[in-house]
Structure formats: structure tokens, C-alpha cells
C-alpha positions, 0 to 999 in steps of 0.5 A: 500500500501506498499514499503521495502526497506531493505539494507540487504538480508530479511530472512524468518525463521518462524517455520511454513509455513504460518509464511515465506511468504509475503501475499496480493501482486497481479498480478501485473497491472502496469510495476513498481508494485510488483508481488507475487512468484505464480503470477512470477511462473503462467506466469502471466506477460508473457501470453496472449490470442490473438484473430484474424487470419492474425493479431493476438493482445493480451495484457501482464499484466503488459503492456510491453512498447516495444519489447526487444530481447530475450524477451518470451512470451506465447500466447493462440490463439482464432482463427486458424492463416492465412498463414503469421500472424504476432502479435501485442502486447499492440498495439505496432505494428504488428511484423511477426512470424517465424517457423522453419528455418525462415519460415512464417506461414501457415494457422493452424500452431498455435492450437486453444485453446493451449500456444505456446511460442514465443522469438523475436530476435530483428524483429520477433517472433519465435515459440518455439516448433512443428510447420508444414511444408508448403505443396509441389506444387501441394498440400494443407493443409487438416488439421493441420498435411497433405496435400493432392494432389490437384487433383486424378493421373491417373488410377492404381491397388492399388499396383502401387497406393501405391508405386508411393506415396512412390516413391514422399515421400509421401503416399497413403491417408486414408481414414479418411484423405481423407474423412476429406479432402473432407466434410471440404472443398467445392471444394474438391468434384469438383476435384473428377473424379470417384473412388479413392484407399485409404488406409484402415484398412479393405484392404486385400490380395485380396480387397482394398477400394475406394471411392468418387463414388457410389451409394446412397442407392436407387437404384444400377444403379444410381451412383453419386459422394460423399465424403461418397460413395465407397466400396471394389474391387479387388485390380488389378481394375485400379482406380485413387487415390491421395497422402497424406503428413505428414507435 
């Protein structure tokens, strides 16, 4: 162990580089030890994986004695945040995370796996960077970046489909995004009526696809309802569709 205490400023002119540098200081484990360049440089002290969905806890090394205001901290999420998930750092108390124009979370806002830093004004956290809008009524989340309609519109040609999404700022579905829609939740299949528009790279002058009805395989007269059943029509054919919204 070592302390400086030097009433001058300590200069480091070796001629070599190994010759200006202080070695054997590391990451610091309490508030009052020293901390290495690369360890100050590394983020170390204000980094901190967090584990859980509507509280999420994690620990700084060195450990922080209490929030401050204009504090930065960087968290690495486990878990996918639950709507209004609020943190707790070094078991000081849970405090609410904010968005964009104070708004709390929702659910998957904060990406597994991925830093994102926070900087508390004094009562909340605010996310610094992207963050996701809430969904509009009649919506909900399919995936971090849309929602989609909660249930099918009534039927139209694929044309009218299209512009009447537009014309609510919104889009007519892909159909990745419906189809990711559909086999991530349950109860999506249960709003499923019969064939719905989405929009498709393979849709032409004279076809569009549809899909959420069809048949197995089996046999042609047997149609079911399935995330994966559909196929192309005439575009002037009257099917229900839904919107999507980029969130």
C-alpha cells in the first residue's frame, strides 16, 4: 500500500513509455481508494449490470453512498424492463426512470444485453439516448420498435387497406411484423377473424398477400386459422387487415 502526497504538480518525463506511468493501482473497491487512468477511462466506477424487470438493482464499484444530481451512470440490463421500472442502486432505494419528455417506461424500452446511460436530476433517472414511444389506444407493443392494432378493421381491397393506415399515421403491417406479432404472443391468434392484407415484398400490380387463414397442407377444403397460413389474391378481394406503428 501506498499514499503521495506531493505539494507540487508530479511530472512524468521518462524517455520511454513504460518509464511515465504509475503501475499496480486497481479498480478501485472502496469510495476513498485510488483508481488507475484505464480503470477512470473503462467506466469502471460508473457501470453496472442490473438484473430484474419492474425493479431493476445493480451495484457501482466503488459503492456510491447516495444519489447526487447530475450524477451518470451506465447500466447493462439482464432482463427486458416492465412498463414503469424504476432502479435501485447499492440498495439505496428504488428511484423511477424517465424517457423522453418525462415519460415512464414501457415494457422493452431498455435492450437486453446493451449500456444505456442514465443522469438523475435530483428524483429520477433519465435515459440518455433512443428510447420508444408508448403505443396509441387501441394498440400494443409487438416488439421493441411497433405496435400493432389490437384487433383486424373491417373488410377492404388492399388499396383502401393501405391508405386508411396512412390516413391514422400509421401503416399497413408486414408481414414479418405481423407474423412476429402473432407466434410471440398467445392471444394474438384469438383476435384473428379470417384473412388479413399485409404488406409484402412479393405484392404486385395485380396480387397482394394475406394471411392468418388457410389451409394446412392436407387437404384444400379444410381451412383453419394460423399465424403461418395465407397466400396471394387479387388485390380488389375485400379482406380485413390491421395497422402497424413505428414507435
Amino acid at each position: 500500500m501506498a499514499q503521495l502526497e506531493i505539494p507540487a504538480p508530479l511530472q512524468l518525463n521518462g524517455s520511454d513509455d513504460s518509464e511515465r506511468q504509475i503501475t499496480g493501482v486497481a479498480v478501485a473497491e472502496e469510495p476513498q481508494a485510488g483508481m488507475s487512468a484505464a480503470a477512470v477511462r473503462g467506466t469502471e466506477a460508473v457501470r453496472t449490470a442490473v438484473s430484474g424487470t419492474a425493479l431493476l438493482t445493480g451495484s457501482l464499484v466503488p459503492p456510491i453512498g447516495s444519489y447526487s444530481p447530475g450524477m451518470s451512470v451506465i447500466i447493462i440490463p439482464e432482463q427486458s424492463n416492465a412498463p414503469g421500472a424504476v432502479i435501485d442502486l447499492n440498495g439505496l432505494g428504488p428511484v423511477p426512470i424517465v424517457k423522453s419528455g418525462g415519460l415512464p417506461l414501457d415494457s422493452a424500452d431498455l435492450i437486453v444485453g446493451s449500456p444505456q446511460r442514465l443522469v438523475y436530476d435530483g428524483q429520477r433517472f433519465h435515459v440518455i439516448g433512443s428510447t420508444y414511444l408508448p403505443c396509441p389506444s387501441g394498440f400494443h407493443i409487438a416488439a421493441r420498435e411497433y405496435c400493432i392494432e389490437d384487433s383486424s378493421r373491417a373488410a377492404a381491397d388492399f388499396p383502401s387497406a393501405g391508405a386508411a393506415c396512412q390516413s391514422s399515421g400509421g401503416r399497413l403491417c408486414s408481414f414479418a411484423e405481423w407474423l412476429h406479432a402473432c407466434l410471440s404472443d398467445a392471444a394474438f391468434i384469438g383476435t384473428v377473424l379470417d384473412y388479413e392484407w399485409v404488406d409484402h415484398a412479393a405484392n404486385n400490380a395485380a396480387n397482394a398477400k394475406r394471411v392468418g387463414k388457410g389451409s394446412d397442407g392436407s387437404s384444400a377444403d379444410e381451412l383453419g386459422i394460423d399465424c403461418k397460413h395465407g397466400h396471394h389474391v387479387l388485390w380488389s378481394t375485400p379482406s380485413r387487415f390491421r395497422c402497424c406503428y413505428t414507435r
